[in-house]
KEFI-150468 format. One line per field, with one value per residue: residue number from 0; y, z, x of N, C-alpha, C in turn. Coordinates in nm, 4 decimals. Each point is the difference from the previous one (the first is absolute). Layout:
BEGIN
pos	(NUM; ...)
npy	(Y; ...)
npz	(Z; ...)
npx	(X; ...)
capy	(Y; ...)
capz	(Z; ...)
capx	(X; ...)
cpy	(Y; ...)
cpz	(Z; ...)
cpx	(X; ...)
% end
This chain:
BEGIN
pos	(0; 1; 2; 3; 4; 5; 6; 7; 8; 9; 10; 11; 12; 13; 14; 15; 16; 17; 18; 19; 20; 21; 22; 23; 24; 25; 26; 27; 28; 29; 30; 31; 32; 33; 34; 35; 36; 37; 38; 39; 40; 41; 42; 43; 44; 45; 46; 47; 48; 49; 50; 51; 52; 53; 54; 55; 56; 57; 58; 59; 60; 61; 62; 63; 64; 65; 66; 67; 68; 69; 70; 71; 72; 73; 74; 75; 76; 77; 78; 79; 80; 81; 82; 83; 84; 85; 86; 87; 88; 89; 90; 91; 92; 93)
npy	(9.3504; -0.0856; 0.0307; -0.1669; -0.0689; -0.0318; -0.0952; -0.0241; -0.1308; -0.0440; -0.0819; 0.1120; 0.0959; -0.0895; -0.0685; 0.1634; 0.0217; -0.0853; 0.0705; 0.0677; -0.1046; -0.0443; 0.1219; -0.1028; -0.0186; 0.0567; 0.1022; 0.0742; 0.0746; -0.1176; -0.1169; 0.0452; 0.0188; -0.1741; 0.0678; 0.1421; -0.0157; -0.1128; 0.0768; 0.0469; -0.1352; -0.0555; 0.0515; 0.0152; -0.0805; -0.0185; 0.1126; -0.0071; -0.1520; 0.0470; -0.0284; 0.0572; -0.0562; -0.1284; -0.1062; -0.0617; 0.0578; -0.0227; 0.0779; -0.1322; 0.0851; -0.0138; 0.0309; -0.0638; -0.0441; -0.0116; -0.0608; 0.0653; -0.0975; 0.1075; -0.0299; 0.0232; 0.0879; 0.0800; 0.0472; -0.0065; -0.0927; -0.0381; -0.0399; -0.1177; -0.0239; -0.1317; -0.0378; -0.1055; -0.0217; -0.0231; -0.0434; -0.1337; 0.0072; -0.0568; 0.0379; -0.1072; 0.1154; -0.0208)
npz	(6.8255; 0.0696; -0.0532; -0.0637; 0.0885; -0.1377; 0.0566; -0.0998; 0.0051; 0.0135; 0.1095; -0.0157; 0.0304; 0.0960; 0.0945; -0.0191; 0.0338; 0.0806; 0.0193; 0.0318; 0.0666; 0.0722; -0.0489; -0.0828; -0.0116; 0.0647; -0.0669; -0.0011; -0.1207; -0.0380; 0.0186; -0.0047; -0.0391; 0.0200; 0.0390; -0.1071; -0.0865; 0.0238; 0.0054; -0.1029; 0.0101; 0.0118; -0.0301; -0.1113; -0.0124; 0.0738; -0.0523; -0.0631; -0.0339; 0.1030; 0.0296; -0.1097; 0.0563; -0.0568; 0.1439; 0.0321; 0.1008; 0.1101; -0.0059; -0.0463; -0.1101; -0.0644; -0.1135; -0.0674; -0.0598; -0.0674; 0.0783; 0.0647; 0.1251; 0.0271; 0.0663; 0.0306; 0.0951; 0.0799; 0.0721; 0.0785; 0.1641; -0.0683; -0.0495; 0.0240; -0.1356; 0.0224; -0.1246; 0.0522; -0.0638; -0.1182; -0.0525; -0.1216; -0.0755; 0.0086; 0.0937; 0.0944; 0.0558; -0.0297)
npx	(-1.2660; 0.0870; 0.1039; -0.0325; 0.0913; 0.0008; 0.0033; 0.0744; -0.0429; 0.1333; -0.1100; -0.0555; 0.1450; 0.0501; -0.0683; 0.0455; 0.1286; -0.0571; -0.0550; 0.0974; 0.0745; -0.1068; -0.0063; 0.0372; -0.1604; 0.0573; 0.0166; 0.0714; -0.0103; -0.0865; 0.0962; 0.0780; -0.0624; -0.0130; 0.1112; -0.0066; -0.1120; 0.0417; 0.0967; -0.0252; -0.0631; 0.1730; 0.0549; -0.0205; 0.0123; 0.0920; 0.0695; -0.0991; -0.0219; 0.0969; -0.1548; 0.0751; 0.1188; -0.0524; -0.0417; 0.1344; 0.0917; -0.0920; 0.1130; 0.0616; -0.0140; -0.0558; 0.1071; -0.0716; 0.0683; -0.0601; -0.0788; 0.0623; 0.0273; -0.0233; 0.0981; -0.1284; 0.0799; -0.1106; 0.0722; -0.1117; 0.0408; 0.0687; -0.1698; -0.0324; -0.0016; 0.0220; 0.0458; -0.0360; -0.1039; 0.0098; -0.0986; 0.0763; -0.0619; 0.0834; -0.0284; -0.0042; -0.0772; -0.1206)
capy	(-0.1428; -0.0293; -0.0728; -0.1041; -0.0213; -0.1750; -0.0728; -0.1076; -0.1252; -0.0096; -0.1195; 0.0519; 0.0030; -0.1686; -0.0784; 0.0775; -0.0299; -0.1488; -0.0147; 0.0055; -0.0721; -0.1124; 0.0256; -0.0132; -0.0060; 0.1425; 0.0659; 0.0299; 0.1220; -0.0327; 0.0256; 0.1909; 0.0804; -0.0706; -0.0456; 0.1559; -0.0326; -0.0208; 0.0986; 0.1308; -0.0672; -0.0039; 0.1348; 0.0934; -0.0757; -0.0504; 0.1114; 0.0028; -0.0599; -0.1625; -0.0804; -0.0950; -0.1262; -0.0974; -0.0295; -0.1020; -0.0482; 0.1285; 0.1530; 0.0427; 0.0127; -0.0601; 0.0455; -0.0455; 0.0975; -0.1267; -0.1379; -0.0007; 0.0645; 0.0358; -0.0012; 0.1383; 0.0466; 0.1275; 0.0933; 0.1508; 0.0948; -0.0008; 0.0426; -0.1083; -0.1386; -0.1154; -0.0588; -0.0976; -0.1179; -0.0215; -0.1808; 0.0446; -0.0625; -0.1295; -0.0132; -0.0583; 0.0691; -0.0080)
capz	(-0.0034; 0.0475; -0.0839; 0.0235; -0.0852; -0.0161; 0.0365; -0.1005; 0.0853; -0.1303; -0.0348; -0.1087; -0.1489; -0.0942; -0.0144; -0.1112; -0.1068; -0.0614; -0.0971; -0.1605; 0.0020; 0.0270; -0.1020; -0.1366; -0.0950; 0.0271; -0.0408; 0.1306; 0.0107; 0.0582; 0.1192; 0.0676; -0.0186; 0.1037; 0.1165; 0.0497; 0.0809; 0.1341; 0.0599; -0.0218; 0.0592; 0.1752; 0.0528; 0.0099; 0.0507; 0.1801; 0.0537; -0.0272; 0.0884; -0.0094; 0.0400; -0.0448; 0.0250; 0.1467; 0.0812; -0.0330; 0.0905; 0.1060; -0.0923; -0.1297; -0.0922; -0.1466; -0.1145; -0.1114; -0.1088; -0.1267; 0.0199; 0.0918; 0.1248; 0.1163; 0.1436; 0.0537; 0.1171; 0.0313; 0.1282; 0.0068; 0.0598; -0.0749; -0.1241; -0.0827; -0.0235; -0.0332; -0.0908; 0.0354; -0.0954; -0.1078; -0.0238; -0.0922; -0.0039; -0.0112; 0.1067; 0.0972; 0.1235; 0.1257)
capx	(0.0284; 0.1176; 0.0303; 0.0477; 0.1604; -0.0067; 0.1641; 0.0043; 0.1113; 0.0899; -0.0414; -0.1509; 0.0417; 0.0530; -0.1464; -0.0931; 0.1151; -0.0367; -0.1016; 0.0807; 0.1066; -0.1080; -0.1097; 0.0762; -0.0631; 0.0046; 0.1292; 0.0374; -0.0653; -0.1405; 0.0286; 0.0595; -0.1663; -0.0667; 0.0744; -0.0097; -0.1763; -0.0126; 0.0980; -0.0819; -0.1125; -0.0253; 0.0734; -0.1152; -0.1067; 0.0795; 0.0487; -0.1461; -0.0913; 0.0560; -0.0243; -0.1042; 0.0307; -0.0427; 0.0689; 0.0135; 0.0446; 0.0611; -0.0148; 0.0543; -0.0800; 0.0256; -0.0291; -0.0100; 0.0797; 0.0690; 0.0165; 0.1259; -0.0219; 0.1095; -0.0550; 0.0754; -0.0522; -0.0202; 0.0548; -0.0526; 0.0675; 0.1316; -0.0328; 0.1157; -0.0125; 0.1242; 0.0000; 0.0608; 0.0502; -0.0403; -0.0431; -0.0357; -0.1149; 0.0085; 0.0717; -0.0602; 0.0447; -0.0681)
cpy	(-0.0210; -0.0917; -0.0883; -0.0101; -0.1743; -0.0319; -0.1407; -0.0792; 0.0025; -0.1322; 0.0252; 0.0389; -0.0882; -0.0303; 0.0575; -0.0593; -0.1293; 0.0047; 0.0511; -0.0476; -0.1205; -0.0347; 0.0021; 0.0843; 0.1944; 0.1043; 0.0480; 0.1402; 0.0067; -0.0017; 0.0647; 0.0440; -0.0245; 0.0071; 0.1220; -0.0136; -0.0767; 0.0782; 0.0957; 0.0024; -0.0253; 0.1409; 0.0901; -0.0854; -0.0277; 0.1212; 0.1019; -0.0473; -0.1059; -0.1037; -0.0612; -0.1363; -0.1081; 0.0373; -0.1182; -0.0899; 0.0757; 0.1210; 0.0281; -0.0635; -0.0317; 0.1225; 0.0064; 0.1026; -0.0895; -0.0995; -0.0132; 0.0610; 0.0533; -0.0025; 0.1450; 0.0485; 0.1396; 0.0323; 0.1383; 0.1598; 0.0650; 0.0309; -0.0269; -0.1317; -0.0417; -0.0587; -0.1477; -0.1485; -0.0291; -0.1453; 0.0746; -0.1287; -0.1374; -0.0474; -0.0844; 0.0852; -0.0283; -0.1274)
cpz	(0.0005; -0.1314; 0.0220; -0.1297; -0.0219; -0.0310; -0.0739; 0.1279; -0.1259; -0.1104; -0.1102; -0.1433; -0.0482; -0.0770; -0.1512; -0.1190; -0.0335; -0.0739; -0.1615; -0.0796; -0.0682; -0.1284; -0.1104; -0.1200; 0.0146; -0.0432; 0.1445; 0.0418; 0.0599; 0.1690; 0.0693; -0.0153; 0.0687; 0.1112; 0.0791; 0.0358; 0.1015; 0.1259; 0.0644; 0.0353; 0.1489; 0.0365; 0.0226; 0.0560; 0.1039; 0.0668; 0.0117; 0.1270; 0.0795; 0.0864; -0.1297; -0.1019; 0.0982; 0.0353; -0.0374; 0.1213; 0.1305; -0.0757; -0.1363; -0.0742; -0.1546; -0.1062; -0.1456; -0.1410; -0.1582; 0.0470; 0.0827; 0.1312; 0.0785; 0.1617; 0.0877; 0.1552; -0.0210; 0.1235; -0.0421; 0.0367; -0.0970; -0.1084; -0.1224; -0.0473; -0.0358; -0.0838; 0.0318; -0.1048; -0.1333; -0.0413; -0.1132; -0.0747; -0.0175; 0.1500; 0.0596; 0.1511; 0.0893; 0.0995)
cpx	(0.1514; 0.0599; 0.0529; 0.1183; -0.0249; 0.1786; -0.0162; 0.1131; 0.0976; -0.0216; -0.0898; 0.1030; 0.0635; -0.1147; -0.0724; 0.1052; 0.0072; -0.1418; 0.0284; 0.0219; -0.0549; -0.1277; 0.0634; -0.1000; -0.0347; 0.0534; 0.1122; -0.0623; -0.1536; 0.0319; 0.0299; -0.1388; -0.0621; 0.0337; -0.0035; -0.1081; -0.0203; 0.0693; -0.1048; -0.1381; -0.0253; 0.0372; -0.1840; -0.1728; -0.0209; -0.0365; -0.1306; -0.0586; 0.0866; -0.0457; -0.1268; -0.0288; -0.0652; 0.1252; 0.0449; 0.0560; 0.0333; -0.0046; 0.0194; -0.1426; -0.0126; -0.0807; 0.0137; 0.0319; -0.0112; 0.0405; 0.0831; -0.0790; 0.0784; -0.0347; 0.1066; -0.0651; -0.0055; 0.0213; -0.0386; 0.0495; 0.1366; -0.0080; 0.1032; -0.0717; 0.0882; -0.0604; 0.0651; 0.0245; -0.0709; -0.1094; -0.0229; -0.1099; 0.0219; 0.1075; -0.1414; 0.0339; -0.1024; 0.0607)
% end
């Protein structure tokens, strides 16, 4: 099996660092925790199965983490997923 390489957009570690930032009622340490598990979720979960995400638009795909969606593409040939954008649960995206 060909190993797939997942590529975070720079837009996913702001987006994670506002959720830091964003969550007053949190310690910061919970967060960093929260924030490695989701990491470590797409990394190994993607890289696993990475189509197993709907579909959400044309190619890019949706995957659900703690309430947080991510929208991401799989290029097979390249054996690469892109990690493309963060909704965090109180976002209106559809």
């Amino acid at each position: 099996m060909t190993q797939v390489i997942v590529i975070f957009a720079p837009i996913i570690h702001t987006a994670l660092e506002n959720i830091v930032d964003f969550d007053e009622h949190i310690t910061a340490s919970a967060m960093l925790d929260l924030i490695e598990r989701i990491e470590l979720r797409l990394v190994n979960d993607l890289a696993q199965s990475p189509t197993i995400g709907p579909i959400f638009r044309g190619s890019v795909r949706m995957f659900q983490i703690e309430n947080y969606v991510f929208l991401y593409e799989y290029h097979q040939k390249a054996a690469k997923i892109y990690i493309l954008d963060i909704v965090s649960p109180t976002q209106n995206w559809r």
